[in-house]
Residue frames relative to the residue before (quaternion, step in Angstrom):
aa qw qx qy qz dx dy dz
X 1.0000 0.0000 0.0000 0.0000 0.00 0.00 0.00
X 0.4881 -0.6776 0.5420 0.0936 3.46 -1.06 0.92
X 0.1896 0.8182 -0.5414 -0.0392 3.48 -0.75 0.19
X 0.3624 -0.7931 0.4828 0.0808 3.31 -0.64 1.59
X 0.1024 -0.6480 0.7281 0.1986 3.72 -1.64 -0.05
X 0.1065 -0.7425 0.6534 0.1024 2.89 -1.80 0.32
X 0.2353 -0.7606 0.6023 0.0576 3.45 -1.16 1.44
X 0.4045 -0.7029 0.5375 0.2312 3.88 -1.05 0.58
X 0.0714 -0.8473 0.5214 0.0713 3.55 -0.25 0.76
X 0.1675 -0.6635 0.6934 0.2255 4.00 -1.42 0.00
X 0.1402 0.8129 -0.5543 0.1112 2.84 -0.98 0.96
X 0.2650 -0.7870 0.5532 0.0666 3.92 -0.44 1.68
X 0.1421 0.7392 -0.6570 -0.0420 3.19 -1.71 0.46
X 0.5541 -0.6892 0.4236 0.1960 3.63 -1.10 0.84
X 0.8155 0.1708 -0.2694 0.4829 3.51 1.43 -0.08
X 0.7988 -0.2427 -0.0515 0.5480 3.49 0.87 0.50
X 0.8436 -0.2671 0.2556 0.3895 3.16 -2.20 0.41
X 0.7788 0.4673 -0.1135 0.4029 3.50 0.82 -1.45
X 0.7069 0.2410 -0.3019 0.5925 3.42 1.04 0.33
X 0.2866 0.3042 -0.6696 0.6139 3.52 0.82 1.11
X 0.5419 0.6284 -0.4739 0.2948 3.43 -0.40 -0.92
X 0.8686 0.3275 -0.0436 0.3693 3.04 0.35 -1.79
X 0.4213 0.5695 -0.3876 0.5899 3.37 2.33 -0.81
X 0.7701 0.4618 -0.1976 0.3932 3.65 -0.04 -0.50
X 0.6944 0.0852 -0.3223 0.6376 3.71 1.00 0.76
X 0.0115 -0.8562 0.1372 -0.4980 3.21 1.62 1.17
X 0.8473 0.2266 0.2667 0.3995 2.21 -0.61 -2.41
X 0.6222 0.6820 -0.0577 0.3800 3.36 1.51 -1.59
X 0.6832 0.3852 -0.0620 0.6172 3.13 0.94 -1.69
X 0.5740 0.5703 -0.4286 0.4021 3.82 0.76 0.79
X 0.7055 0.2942 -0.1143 0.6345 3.38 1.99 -0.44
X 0.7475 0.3626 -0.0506 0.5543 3.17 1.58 -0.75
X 0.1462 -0.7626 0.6102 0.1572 3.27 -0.50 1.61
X 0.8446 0.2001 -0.2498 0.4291 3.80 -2.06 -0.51
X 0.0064 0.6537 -0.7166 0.2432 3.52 0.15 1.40
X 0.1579 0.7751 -0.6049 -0.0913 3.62 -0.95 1.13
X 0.8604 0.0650 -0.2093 0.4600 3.52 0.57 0.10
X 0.3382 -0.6684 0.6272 0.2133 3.88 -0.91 0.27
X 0.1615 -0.7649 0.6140 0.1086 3.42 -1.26 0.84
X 0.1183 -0.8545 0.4269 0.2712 3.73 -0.14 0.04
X 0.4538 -0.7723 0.4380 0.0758 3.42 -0.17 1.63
X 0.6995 -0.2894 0.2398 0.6078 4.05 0.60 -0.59
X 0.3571 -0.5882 0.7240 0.0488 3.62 -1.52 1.23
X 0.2201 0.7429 -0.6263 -0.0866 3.24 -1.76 0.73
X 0.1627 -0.7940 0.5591 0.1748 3.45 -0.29 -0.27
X 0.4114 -0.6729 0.5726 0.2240 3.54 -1.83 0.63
X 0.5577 -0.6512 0.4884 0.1622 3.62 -1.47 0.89
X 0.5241 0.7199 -0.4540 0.0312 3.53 -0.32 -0.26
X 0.8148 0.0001 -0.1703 0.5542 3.50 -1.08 1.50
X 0.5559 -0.4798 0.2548 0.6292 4.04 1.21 1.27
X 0.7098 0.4391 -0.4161 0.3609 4.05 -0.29 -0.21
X 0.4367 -0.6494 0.5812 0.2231 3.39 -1.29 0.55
X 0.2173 -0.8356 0.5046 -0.0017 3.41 -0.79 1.47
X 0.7199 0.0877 0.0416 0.6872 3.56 1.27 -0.43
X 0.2094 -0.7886 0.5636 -0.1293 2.74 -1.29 1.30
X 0.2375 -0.8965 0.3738 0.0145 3.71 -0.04 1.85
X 0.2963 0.7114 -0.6059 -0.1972 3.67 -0.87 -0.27
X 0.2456 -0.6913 0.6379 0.2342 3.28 -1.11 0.01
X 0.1202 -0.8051 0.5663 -0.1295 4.01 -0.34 1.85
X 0.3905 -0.5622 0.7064 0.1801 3.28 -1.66 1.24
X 0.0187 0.7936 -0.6035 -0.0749 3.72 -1.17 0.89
X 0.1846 -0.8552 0.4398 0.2027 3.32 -0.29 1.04
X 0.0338 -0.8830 0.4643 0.0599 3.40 -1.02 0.04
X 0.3573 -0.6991 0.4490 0.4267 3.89 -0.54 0.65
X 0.3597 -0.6546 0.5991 0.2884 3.10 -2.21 0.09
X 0.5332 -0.6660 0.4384 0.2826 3.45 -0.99 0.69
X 0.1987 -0.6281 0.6941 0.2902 3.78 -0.48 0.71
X 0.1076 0.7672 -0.5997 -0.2005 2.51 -1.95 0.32
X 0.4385 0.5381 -0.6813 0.2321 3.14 -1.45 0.56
């Protein structure tokens, strides 16, 4: 039996929803090995002069734990 965790990440990008996305298991998989799936929790983005300048999500990343022995 496997047994996963999940951590809650933020994560911003300047050209879309989908590369935060992607900044954000990224970002993850630098401290965190066997990351298998990502869950996106809520998207936002920032306004300035009518155009969207930044682009948020905040993502559940799951990941297995190694047994050991």
């Amino acid at each position: 039996m496997s047994i996963v965790k999940v951590i809650e990440v933020i994560a911003t990008s300047t050209k879309s929803f989908d590369d935060a996305a992607q900044n954000a298991v990224k970002e993850a998989s630098k401290s965190v090995k066997n990351i298998v799936s990502v869950y996106i929790k809520d998207m936002n983005g920032k306004v300035e002069n009518n155009a969207i300048v930044s682009y948020g999500v905040t993502a559940k990343i799951t990941f297995k734990i190694q047994k050991e022995g």
